[in-house]
C-alpha positions in Angstrom: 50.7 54.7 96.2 51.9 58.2 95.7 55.0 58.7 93.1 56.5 61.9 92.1 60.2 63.3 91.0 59.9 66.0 93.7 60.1 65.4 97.0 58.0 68.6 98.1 55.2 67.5 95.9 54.9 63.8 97.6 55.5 65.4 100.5 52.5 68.2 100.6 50.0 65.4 98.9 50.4 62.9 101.4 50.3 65.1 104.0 46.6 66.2 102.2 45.8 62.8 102.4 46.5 61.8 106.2 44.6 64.9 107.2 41.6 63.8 105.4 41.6 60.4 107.2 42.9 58.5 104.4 46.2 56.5 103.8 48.9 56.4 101.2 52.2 55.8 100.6 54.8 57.9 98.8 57.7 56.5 96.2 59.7 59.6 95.3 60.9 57.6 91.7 61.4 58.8 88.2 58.8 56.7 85.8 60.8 57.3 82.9 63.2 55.1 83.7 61.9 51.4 83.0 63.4 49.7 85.9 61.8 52.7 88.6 58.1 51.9 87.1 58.7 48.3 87.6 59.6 49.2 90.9 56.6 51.3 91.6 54.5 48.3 90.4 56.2 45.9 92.3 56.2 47.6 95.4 52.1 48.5 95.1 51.3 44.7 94.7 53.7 43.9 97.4 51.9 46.1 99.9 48.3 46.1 99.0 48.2 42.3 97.5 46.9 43.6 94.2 46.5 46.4 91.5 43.0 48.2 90.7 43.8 51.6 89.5 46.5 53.6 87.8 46.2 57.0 86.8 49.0 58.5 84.9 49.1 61.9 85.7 53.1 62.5 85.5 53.9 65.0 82.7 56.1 68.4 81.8 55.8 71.1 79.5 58.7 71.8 77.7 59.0 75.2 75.7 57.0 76.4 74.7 58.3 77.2 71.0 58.3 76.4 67.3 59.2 72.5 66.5 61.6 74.4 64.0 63.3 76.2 67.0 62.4 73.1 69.2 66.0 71.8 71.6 66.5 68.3 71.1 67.2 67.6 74.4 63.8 68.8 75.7 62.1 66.5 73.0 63.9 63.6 74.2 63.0 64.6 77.8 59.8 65.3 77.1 58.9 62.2 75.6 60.8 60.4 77.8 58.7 61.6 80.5 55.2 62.1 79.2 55.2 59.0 76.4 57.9 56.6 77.2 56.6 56.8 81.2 53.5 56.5 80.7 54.2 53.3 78.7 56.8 51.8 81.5 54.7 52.4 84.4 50.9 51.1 81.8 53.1 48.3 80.8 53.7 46.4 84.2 50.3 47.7 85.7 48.8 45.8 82.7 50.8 42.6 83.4 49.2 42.3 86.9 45.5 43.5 85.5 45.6 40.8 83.0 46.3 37.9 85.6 43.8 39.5 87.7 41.6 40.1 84.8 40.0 43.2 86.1 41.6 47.0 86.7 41.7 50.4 85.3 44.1 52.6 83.9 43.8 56.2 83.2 46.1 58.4 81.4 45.5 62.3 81.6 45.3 63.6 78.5 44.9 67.1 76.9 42.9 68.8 74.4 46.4 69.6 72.4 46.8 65.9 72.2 43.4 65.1 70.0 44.3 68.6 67.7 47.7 69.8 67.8 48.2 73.6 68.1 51.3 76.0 67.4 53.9 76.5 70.0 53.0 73.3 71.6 55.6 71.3 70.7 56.8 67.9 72.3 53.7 68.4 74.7 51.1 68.1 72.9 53.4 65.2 70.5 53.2 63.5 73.6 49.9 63.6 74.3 49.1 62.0 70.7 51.0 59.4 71.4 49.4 58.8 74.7 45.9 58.4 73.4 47.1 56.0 70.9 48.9 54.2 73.7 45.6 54.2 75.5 43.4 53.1 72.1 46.1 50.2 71.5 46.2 49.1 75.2 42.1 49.2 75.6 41.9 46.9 72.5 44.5 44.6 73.8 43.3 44.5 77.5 39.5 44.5 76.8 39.0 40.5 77.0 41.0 40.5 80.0 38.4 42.7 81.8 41.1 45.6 81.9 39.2 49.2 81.5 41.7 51.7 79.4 41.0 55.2 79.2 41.9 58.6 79.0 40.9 61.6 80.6 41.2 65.8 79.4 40.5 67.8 82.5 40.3 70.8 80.7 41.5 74.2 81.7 42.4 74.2 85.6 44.5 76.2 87.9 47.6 74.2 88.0 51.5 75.3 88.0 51.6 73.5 84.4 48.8 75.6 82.8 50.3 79.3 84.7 53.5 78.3 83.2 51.7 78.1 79.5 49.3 80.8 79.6 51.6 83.3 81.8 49.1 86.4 81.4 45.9 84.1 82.2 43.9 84.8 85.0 43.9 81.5 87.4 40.1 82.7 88.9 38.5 82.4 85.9 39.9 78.4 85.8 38.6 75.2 87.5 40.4 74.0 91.2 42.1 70.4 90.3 39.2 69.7 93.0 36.6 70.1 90.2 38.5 67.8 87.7 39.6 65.5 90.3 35.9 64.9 91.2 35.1 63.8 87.8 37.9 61.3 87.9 36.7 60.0 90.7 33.3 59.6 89.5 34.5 58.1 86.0 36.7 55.0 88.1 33.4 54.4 90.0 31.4 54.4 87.5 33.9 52.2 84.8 34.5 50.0 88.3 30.3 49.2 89.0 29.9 48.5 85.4 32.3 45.9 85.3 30.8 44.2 88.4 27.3 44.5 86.7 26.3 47.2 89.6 23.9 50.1 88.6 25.5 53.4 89.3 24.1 56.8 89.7 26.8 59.6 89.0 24.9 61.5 91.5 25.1 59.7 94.5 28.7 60.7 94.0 29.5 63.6 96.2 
């Protein structure tokens, strides 16, 4: 289940995913409001039967200025997006893992949000608050069988990173393939070790 403000976006991912042979559906929905990530939830159970996985992965820059100079209404949209979504949407996910007692959820993170760095402002405020979100959430879910984690991907050519380092070069950067790989292998592997599988992160293509 695909969800994104932007049609375009939803649009051009699905589209990657039917031509690869797979299937997915697309919600375009705004997770920052509380009632649209119950929504998203609801409708995911509702079609699949259940809840395994969520990835949080929505998020926006914001200036990219001092917190002295910082507009107010790009914090409060910032956090709203970033923080507050990421909560909604980790919230009712949570509610369905618990009765299930087993899932994974997986916010991406960012190296700004473990040290915080000038001219980073709400963003990387955000991102703090996100990986104590994820700490809080892991403790609390644990004896329910619920995984909680996050995940920095690093530097990677993405619209988000050209838009913060304008002058960098994009070639000398990871593909979202690279990073998206290692997601992949991280669910398998956090998935087999709650079944009491073995796993081998190399038989992972």
């Amino acid at each position: 289940m695909l969800c994104s403000r932007t049609r375009s976006e939803l649009d051009a991912t699905l589209a990657a995913i039917e031509s690869a042979g797979g299937e997915a559906v697309a919600r375009r929905l705004d997770i920052g409001r509380p009632g649209q990530a119950r929504m998203l939830v609801d409708q995911t159970v509702r079609r699949y039967g259940r809840l395994d996985l969520l990835i949080n992965n929505a998020g926006i820059l914001g200036p990219r200025v001092a917190l002295t100079a910082y507009p107010l209404g790009d914090w409060r949209e910032v956090l709203r997006i970033n923080l507050s979504g990421t909560f909604y949407v980790s919230r009712e996910a949570a509610r369905i893992m618990e009765r299930q007692r087993n899932g994974c959820i997986i916010s991406i993170s960012s190296s700004v949000g473990r040290q915080g760095r000038a001219g980073w402002g709400a963003y990387a405020v955000s991102k703090f608050g996100v990986e104590g979100l994820t700490q809080v959430l892991a403790d609390e879910l644990r004896s329910f069988g619920v995984r909680v984690l996050t995940f920095n991907p690093g530097g990677t050519w993405t619209s988000m990173r050209a838009a913060a380092y304008p002058d960098e070069d994009p070639l000398q950067l990871r593909p979202p393939d690279v990073p998206a790989q290692a997601l992949l292998r991280l669910v398998l592997r956090t998935s087999l070790e709650h079944s009491g599988r073995g796993f081998n992160l190399q038989s992972v293509p």
